[in-house]
C-alpha positions as CSV (number, residue, x, y, z in Angstrom):
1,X,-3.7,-16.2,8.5
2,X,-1.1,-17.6,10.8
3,X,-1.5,-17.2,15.0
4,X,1.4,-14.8,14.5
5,X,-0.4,-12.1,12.5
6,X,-3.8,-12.8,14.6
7,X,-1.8,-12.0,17.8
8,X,-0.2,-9.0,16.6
9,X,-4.0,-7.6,15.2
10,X,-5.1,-8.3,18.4
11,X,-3.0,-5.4,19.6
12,X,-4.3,-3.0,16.9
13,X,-5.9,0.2,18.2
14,X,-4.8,-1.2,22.0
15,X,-2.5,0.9,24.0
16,X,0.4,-1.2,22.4
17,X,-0.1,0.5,19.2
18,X,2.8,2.3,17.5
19,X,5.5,1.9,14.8
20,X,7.6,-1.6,16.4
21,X,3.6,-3.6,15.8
22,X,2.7,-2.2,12.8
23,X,6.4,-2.8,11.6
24,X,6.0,-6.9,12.9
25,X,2.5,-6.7,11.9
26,X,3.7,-5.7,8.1
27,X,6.3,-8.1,8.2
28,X,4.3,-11.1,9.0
29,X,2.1,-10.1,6.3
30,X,4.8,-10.1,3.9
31,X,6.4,-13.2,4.9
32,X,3.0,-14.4,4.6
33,X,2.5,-13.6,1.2
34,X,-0.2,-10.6,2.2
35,X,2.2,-7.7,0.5
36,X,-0.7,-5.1,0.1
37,X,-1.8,-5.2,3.5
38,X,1.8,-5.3,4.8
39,X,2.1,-2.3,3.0
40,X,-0.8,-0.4,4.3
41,X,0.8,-1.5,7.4
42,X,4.1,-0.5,7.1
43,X,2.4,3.1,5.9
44,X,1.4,3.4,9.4
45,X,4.3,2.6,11.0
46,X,5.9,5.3,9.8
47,X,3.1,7.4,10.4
48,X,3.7,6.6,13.9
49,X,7.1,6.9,13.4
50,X,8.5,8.8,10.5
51,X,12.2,8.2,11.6
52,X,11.9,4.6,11.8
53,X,14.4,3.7,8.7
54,X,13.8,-0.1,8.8
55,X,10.3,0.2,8.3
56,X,11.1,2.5,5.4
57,X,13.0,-0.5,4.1
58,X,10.6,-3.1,4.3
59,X,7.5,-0.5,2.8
60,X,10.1,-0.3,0.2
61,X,10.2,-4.5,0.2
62,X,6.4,-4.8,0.0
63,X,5.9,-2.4,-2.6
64,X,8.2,-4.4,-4.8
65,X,6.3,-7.2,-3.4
66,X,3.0,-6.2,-5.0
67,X,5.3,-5.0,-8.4
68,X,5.3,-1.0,-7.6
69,X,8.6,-0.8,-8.1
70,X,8.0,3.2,-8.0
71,X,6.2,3.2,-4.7
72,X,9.3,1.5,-3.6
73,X,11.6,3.6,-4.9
74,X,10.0,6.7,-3.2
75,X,10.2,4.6,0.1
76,X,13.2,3.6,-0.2
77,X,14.1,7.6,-1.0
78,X,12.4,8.7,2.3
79,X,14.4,5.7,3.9
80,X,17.7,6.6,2.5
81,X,17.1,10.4,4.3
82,X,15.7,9.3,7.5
83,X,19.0,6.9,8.0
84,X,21.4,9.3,6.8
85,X,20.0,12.2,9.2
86,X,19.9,9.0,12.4
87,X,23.3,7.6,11.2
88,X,21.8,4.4,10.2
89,X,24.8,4.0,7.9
90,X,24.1,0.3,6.8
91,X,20.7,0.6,6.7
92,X,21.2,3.9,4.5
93,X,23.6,1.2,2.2
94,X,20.8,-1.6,1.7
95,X,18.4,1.0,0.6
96,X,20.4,2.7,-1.5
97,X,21.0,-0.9,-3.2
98,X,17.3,-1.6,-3.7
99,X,16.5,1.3,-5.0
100,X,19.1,1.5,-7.3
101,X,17.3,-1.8,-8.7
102,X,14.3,-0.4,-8.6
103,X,14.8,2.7,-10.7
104,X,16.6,0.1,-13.3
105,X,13.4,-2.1,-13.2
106,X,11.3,1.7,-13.7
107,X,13.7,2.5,-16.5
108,X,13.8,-0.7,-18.0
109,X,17.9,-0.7,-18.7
């Protein structure tokens, strides 16, 4: 694992805990190639935060990541409400993208 994704576990459980390292935590993990842990991750980021709409996005990300394209979808679903109800208009967008790609890939059309 890279020094980036040791760092941020080194915070884990510590008074910094909370959605924005569980969201970079996740994210290192994905760029890393490590999509199943960012994803258990990114689930508690928005546990921490349930209106955090970019974590939404990148669960979504990770799940398609690991081939779940309908865990994804259902992210992306949950993301697509949270930024609506915030205002998170382009975020909102991008999610509504993905997960029209994902429900193709489900549908298989």
């Amino acid at each position: 694992m890279s020094d980036r994704i040791a760092s941020l576990r080194a915070h884990v459980g510590g008074p910094r805990d909370g959605a924005l390292l569980r969201y970079s935590l996740g994210s290192a993990l994905l760029d890393a190639g490590h999509a199943a842990e960012a994803v258990a991750s990114l689930q508690t980021a928005v546990g921490f935060d349930p209106a955090y709409s970019a974590a939404w996005k990148l669960l979504g990300k990770a799940c398609m990541a690991q081939d779940r394209p309908e865990a994804a979808a259902e992210a992306w679903r949950q993301g697509i409400r949270v930024a609506g109800t915030r205002g998170d208009k382009q975020a909102q967008k991008e999610m509504q993208v993905f997960l029209r790609r994902a429900e193709k890939r489900i549908t298989g059309s």
